[in-house]
SEDRENTI-75640 format. One record per residue: residue in three letters; x, y, z of N, C-alpha, C in turn. Coordinates in steps of 0.2 Angstrom, whole numbers, plus 5000, padded with zeros to 4 digits. Atoms other than C-alpha are relative to their C-alpha. Layout:
BEGIN
ALAXYZXYZXYZ...
end
This chain:
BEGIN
UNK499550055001479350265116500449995006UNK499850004996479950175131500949984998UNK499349975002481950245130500449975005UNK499750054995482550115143500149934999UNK500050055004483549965137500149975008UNK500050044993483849815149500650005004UNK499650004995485049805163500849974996UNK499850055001486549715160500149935001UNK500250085002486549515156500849985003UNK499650054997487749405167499949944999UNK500150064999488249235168500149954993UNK500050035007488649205148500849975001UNK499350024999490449085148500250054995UNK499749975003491649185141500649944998UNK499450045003493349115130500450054998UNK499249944998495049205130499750024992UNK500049985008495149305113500649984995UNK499449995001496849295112500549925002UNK499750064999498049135114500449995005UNK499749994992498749125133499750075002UNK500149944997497749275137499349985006UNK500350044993496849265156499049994995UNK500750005002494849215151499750055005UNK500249984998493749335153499649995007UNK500450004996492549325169499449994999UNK500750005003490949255166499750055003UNK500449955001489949395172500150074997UNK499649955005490949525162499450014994UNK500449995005489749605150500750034995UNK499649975005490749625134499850064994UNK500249945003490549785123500350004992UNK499450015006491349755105499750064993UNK500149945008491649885091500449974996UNK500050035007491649845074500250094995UNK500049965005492649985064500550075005UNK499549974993494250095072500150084997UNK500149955000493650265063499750065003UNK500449964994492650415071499549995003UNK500450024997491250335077500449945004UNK499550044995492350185083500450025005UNK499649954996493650285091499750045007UNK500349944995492750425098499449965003UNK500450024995491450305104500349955007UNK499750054996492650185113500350055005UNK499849954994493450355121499550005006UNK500649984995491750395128499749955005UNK500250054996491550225134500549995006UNK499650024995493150205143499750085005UNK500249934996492550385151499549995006UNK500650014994491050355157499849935004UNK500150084998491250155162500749985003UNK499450034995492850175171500149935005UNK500150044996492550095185499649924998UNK499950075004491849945176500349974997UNK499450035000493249915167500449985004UNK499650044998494449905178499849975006UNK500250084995493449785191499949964995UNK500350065005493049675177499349994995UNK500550024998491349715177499749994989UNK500049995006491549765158500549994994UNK499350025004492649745143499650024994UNK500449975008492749835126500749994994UNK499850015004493349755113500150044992UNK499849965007494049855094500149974998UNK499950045007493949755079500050064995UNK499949965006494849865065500450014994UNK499450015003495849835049500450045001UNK499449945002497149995053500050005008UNK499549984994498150005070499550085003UNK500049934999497550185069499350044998UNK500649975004496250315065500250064996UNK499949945004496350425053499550095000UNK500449974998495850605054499950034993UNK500149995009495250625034499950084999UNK500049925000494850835036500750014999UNK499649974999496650835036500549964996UNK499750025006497150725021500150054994UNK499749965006497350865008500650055002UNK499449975001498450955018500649955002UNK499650074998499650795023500150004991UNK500150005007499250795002500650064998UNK499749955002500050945000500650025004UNK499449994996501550945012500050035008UNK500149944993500751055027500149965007UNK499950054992500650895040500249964997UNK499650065000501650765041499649945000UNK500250055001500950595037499649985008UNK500050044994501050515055499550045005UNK500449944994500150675064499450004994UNK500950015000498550635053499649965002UNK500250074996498350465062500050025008UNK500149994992497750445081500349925001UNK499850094998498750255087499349995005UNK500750024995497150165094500249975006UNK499750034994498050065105500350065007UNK499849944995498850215115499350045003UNK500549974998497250315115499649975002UNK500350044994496150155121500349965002UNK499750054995497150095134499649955005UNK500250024999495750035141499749944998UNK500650075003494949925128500649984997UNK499950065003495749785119499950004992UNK500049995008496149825099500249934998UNK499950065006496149675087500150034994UNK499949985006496949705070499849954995UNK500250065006495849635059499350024997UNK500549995004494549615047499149975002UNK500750045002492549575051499849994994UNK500350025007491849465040499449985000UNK500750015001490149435046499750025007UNK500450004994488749465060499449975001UNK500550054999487649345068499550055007UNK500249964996486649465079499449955004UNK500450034999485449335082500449965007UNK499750054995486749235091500450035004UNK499649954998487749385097500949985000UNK499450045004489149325087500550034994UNK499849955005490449445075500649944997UNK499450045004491749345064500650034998UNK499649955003493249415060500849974997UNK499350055001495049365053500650055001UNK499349954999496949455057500449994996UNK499649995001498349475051500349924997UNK499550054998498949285057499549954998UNK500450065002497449205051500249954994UNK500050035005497949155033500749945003UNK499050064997499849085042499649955002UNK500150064995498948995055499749944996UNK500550055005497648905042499449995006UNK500850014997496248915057499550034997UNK500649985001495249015048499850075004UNK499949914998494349165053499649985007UNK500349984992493749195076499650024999UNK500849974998492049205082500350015007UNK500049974995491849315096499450015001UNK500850004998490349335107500050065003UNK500149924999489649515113499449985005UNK500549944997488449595123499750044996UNK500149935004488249755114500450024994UNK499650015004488949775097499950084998UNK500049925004489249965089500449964994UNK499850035006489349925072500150054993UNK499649935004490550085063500349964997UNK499350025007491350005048500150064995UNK499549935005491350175040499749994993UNK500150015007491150185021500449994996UNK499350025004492150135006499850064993UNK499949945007492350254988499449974997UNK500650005002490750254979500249984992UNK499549975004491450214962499449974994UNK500250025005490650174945500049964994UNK499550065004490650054931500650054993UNK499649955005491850214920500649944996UNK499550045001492950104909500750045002UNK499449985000494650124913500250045009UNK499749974994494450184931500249965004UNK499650034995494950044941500649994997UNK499650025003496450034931500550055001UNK499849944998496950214933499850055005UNK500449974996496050284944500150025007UNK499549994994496850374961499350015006UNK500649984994495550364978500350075004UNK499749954995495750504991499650005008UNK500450014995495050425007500549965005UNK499450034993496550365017500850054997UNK499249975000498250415021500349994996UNK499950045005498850295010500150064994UNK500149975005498150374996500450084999UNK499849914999498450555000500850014998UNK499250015000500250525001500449984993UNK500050055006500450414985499750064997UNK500249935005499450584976500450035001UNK499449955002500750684981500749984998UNK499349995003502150584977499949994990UNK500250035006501250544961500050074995UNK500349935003500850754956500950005001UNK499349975000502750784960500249954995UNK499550055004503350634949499950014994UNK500349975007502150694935500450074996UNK499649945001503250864935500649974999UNK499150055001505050744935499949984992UNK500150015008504150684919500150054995UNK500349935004503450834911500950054997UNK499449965000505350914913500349974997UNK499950065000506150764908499949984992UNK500150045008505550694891499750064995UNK499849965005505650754874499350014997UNK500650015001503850694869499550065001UNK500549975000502550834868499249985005UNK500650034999501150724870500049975008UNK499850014992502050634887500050065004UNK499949954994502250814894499550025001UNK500749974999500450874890499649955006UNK500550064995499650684900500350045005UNK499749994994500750724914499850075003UNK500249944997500350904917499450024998UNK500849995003498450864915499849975005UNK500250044993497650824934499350024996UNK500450015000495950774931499649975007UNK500150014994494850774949499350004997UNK500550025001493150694948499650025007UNK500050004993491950744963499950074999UNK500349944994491250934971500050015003UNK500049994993491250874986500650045005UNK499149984996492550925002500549974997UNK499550025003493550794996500550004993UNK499849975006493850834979500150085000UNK499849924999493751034980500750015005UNK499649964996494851034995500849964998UNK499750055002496050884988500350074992UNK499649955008496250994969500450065003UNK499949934996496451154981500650005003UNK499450014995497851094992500650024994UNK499550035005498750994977500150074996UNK499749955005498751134963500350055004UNK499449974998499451254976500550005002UNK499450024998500751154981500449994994UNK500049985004501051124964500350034994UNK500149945002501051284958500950045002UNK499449974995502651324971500349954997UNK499550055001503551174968500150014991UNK499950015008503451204946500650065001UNK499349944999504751384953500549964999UNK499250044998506151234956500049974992UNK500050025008505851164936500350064996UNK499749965005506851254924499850014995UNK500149995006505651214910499349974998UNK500850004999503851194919499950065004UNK500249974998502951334922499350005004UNK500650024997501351344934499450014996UNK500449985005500451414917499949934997UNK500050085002500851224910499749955003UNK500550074998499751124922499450024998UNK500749985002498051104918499749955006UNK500450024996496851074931499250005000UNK500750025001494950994929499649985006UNK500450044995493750974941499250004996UNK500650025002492250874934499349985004UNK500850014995490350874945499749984995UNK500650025004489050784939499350065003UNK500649944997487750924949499950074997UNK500049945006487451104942500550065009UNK499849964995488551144960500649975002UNK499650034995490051114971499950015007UNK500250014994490151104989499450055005UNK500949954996488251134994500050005009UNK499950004994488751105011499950095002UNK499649935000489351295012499450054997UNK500449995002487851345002499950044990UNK499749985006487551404986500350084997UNK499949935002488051594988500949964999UNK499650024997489851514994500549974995UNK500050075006489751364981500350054994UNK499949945007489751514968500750035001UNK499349975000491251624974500549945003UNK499550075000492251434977500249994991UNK500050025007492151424957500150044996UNK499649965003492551584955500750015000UNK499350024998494151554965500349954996UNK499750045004494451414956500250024993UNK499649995007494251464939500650074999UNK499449955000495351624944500749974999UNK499650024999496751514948500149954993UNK499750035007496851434928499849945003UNK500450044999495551304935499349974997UNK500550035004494351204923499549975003UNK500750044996492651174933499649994997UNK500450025005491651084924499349975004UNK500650004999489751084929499549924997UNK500550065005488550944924500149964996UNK499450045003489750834918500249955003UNK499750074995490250664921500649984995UNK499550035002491750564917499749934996UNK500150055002491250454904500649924998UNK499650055000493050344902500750035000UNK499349995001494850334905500549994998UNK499750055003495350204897500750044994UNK499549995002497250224889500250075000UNK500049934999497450374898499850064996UNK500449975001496350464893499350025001UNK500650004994494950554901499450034995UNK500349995004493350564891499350035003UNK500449964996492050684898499149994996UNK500850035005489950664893499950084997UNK500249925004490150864886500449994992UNK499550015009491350784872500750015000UNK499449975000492950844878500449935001UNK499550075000494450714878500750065001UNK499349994999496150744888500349955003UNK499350035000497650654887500250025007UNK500049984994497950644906500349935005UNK499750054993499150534920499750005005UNK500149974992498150594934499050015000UNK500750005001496150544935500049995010UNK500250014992495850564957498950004999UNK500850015000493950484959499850055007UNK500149964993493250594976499249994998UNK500649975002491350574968499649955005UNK500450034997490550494984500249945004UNK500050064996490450364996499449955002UNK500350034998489550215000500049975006UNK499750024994489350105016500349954998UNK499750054999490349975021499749934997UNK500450065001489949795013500149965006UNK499950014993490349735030498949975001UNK500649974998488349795032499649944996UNK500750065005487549655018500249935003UNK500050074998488449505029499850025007UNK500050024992487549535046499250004999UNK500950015000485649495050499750065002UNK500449954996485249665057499650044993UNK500749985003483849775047500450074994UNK499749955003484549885032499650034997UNK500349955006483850045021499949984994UNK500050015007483550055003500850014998UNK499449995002485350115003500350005003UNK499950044997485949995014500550025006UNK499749964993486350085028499549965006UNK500550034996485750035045499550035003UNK500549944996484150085052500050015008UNK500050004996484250175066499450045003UNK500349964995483250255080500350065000UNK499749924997483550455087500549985005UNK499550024994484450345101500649975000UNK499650005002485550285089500249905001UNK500050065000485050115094499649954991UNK500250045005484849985078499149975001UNK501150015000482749985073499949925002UNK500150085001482249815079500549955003UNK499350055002483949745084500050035008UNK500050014993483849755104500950005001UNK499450015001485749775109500550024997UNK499549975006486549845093500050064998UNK499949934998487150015091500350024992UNK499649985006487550105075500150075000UNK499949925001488250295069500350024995UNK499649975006489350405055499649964995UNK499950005008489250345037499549955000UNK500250055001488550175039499149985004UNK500650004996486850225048499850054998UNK500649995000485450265043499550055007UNK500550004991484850395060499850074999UNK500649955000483350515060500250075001UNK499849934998483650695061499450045003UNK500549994997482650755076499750104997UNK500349925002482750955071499850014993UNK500349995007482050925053499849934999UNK500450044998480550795055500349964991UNK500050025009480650665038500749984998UNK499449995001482550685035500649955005UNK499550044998484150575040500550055002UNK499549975000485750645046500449984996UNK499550015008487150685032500549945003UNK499450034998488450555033500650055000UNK499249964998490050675037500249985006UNK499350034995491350665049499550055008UNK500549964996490250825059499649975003UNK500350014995489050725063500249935004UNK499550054998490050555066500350005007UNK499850004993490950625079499450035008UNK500649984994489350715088499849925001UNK500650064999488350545086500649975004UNK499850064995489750445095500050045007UNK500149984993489650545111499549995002UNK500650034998488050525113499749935000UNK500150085001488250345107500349975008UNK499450024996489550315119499650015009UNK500349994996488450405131499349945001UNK500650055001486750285127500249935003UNK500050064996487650125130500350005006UNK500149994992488450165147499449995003UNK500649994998486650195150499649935001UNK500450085003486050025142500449975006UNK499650064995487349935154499950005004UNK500250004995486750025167499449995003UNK500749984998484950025165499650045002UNK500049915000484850215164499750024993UNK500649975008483550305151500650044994UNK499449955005484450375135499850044999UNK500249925002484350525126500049974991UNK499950015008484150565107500450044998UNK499649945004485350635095499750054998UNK500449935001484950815093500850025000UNK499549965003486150925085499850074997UNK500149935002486351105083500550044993UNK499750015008486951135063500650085001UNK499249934998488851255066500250014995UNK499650005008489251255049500649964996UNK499450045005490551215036500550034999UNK499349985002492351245031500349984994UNK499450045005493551205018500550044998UNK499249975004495251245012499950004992UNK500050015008495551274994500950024998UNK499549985000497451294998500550055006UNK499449954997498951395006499450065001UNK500349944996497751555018499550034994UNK500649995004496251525004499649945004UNK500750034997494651455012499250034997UNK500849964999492651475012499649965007UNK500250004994491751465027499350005000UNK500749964999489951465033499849975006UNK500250024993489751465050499750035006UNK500249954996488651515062499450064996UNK500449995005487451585047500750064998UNK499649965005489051705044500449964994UNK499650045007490051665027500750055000UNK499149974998491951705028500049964991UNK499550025005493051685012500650025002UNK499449995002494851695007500549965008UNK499450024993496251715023499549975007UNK500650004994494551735037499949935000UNK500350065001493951575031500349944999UNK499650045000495551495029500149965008UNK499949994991496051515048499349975002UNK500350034995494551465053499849914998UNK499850085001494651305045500549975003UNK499550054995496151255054499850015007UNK500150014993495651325070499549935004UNK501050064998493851205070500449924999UNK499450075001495151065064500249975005UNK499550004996496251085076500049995007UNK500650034995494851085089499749945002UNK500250094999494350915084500349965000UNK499550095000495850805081500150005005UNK499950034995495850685094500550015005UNK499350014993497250685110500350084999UNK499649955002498250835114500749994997UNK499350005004499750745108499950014991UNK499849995008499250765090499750074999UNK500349925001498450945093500950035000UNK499449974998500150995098500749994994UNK499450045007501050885084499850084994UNK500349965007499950985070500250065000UNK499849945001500251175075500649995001UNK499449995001501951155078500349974993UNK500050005006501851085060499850054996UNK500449945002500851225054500750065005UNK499649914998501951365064500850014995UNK499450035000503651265058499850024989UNK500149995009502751275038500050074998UNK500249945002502251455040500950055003UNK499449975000504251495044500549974995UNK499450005005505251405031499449974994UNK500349995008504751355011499749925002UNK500350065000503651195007500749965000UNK499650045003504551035005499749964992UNK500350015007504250974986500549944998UNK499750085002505050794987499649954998UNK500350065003504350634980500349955005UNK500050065000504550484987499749945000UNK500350065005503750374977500149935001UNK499650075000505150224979499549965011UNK500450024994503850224998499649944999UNK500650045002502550124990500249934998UNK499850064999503649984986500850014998UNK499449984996505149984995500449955000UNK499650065000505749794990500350034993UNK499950025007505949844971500650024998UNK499250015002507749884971500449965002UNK499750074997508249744982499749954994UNK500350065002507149624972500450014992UNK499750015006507949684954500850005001UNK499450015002509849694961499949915003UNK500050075001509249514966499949964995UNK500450065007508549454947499450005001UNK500950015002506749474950499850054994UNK500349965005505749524936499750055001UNK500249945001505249694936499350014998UNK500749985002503449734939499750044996UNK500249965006502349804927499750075003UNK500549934999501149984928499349964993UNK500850035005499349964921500150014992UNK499649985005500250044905500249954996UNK499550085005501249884901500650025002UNK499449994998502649984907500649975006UNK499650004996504049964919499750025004UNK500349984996503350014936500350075000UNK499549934999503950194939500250005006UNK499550004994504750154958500449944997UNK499450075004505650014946500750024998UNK499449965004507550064944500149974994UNK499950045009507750044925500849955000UNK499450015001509349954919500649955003UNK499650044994510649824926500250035004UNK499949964997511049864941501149995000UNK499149985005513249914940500049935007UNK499750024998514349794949500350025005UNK499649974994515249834966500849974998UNK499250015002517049844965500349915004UNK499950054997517749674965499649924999UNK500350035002516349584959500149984995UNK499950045010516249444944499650044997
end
């Protein structure tokens, strides 16, 4: 296979992107990414790296199309979940870290690869009333990432909690601490059992390590109730598989499920969630709990991004790629992480996993490939050497398997954060996190709510007379302050 793309293409008129911003340089080869997650990111690093010197003569330009300002570094939403990092220090600002390339805050909606052409709309599009910018490319890398995988379960999009953004993570913990406010709180029986009944769907990292963080956090904040004990929650994690996180393998998987079920842990094997409807979670073994708290974690799909563009998709609509991580068939166009389909050179037949491990490997060598293509320089193939797996399951509990050794418990924990700690982007946020971690490991959790976060108008808008939003319930929203608000002294 000849592993040599073509030079770079001069000569295409360029049009400002921006409204008074200088027009680019017609022989300017442009570079645009599509998606501001670990391949997006970590590729655009590797592009400002290796293509210095053509950016700043002009000769190149790399443009960032991504709904979020920021990157998120997801290994590190259960503990942000559970109090250990601070919200702000699990995001990398893209704008800061690529100062060389050109971020757009906004959404692709479509790709014409045939005309070298990406659609997308911002923020200002719906004000302006133009509609949504077409943009012209060179060379597209096309990381839009994955979305939550979810099912037709009645009653899950109704109640149903994700755990794949900051967002969420945050919103779960102030939602597990609110559930306790309740539990404590009302006279009902039946309200304090829903409430102190978390149901996790999912095996995976994100689910395992997500119930892991939360129940230990939890567990320490139920000491401050006067009249919740950490024997009164109840905690479900339901798998559809006859395992949990096979990453780790299945010696590992096994004593993960003993730790769990030590810890007053209900793991449920071969099981799926058949419905949730009216709070209630209705399991396919016949079990039914009365339950505030259903977190879906049971997989990911790619991006639909992926079914509006003319490039070449799999059965399971991912893109196909080359070893070289270039799109099969589609001269130009560059894929990686979750949303590609790319060969796994050390085990012939076989894909690589979509995780974040290989994510980040594939964009260096992504990053590396089109430098190359721009230059007229032979690529390489992705080839990856398999270092293992980690996961938290809480406060200095871990399982490990790395390097063909298998760590549990403290061992295992530690070297979870170490390997973590090793890959979150910039030193400024390396530095942010262990001084959060040293700073957590000398004074107690914090075990506050702040719930009224998530919408922050609702007591302005009810001491103005607006109606009082609903909850899927029928109820009053719970960041809704109940009741007329009093009168200031002096007022009619």
């Amino acid at each position: 296979m000849d592993k040599r793309r073509g030079p770079m293409r001069h000569g295409r008129v360029r049009t400002a992107i921006f409204r008074g911003s200088t027009p680019v340089p017609p022989t300017c080869t442009r570079i645009v990414v599509v998606g501001g997650g670990y391949v997006g990111m970590y590729t655009a690093l590797r592009l400002q790296k290796k293509l210095k010197p053509e950016l700043k003569s002009g000769a190149v330009e790399i443009v960032l199309i991504t709904p979020d300002p920021y990157m998120t570094y997801q290994p590190f939403l259960p503990e942000a979940a559970a109090g250990s990092i601070s919200p702000r220090h699990v995001v990398v600002a893209l704008r800061r870290a690529l100062d060389l390339c050109q971020v757009i805050v906004g959404e692709a909606q479509s790709i014409d690869h045939s005309k070298r052409t990406a659609t997308y709309t911002t923020l200002a599009s719906e004000e302006e009333g133009t509609g949504a910018a077409t943009l012209t490319y060179d060379e597209l890398v096309l990381a839009p990432g994955s979305v939550s995988r979810t099912l037709p379960v009645p009653g899950l999009a109704d109640f149903g909690i994700g755990f794949k953004t900051v967002e969420e993570a945050i919103g779960l913990r102030n939602h597990v601490i609110e559930q306790l406010d309740i539990a404590s709180s009302t006279r009902d029986p039946a309200i304090r059992d829903a409430a102190l009944t978390f149901v996790f769907v999912g095996g995976g990292y994100a689910g395992v390590e997500a119930l892991g963080e939360l129940e230990d956090m939890a567990r320490y904040a139920a000491k401050y109730y006067h009249n919740v004990k950490a024997e009164d929650l109840k905690w479900i994690l339901v798998e559809a598989s006859d395992r949990i996180l096979p990453e780790v393998g299945p010696e590992m998987g096994q004593y993960t499920i003993r730790e769990l079920r030590g810890r007053n842990i209900d793991v449920r094997l071969e099981t799926r969630l058949e419905s949730c409807e009216h709070r209630v979670a209705v399991l396919s073994d016949g079990s039914r709990f009365p339950t505030r708290t259903v977190v879906w974690t049971a997989g990911v799909k790619p991006s639909p991004l992926l079914a509006a563009t003319d490039l070449p998709l799999n059965e399971r609509g991912r893109l196909k790629c080359t070893a070289t991580l270039a799109v099969d068939g589609a001269p130009h166009a560059w894929g990686a992480g979750d949303a590609a389909a790319v060969p796994d050179v050390t085990a012939p037949g076989k894909e690589c996993a979509p995780n974040a491990q290989h994510a980040v490997r594939q964009a260096r060598t992504l990053g590396d490939n089109i430098a190359a293509s721009v230059r007229g320089e032979p690529l390489t193939d992705y080839e990856h050497a398999y270092a293992g797996s980690v996961a938290s399951l809480g406060l200095h509990k871990g399982v490990a398997h790395v390097y063909g050794r298998k760590l549990k418990g403290y061992p295992a924990w530690f070297m979870h954060r170490v390997y973590h700690l090793s890959r979150v982007p910039t030193v400024n946020r390396k530095a942010r996190v262990l001084t959060e971690w040293t700073l957590s490991g000398l004074f107690k959790r914090e075990i506050v709510s702040l719930g009224s976060l998530e919408q922050p108008r609702a007591e302005f808008e009810l001491a103005a007379g607006a109606v009082p939003p609903t909850d899927p319930s029928g109820g009053p929203s719970r960041d809704t302050p109940q009741g007329p608000p009093e009168n200031p002294k002096g007022s009619p």
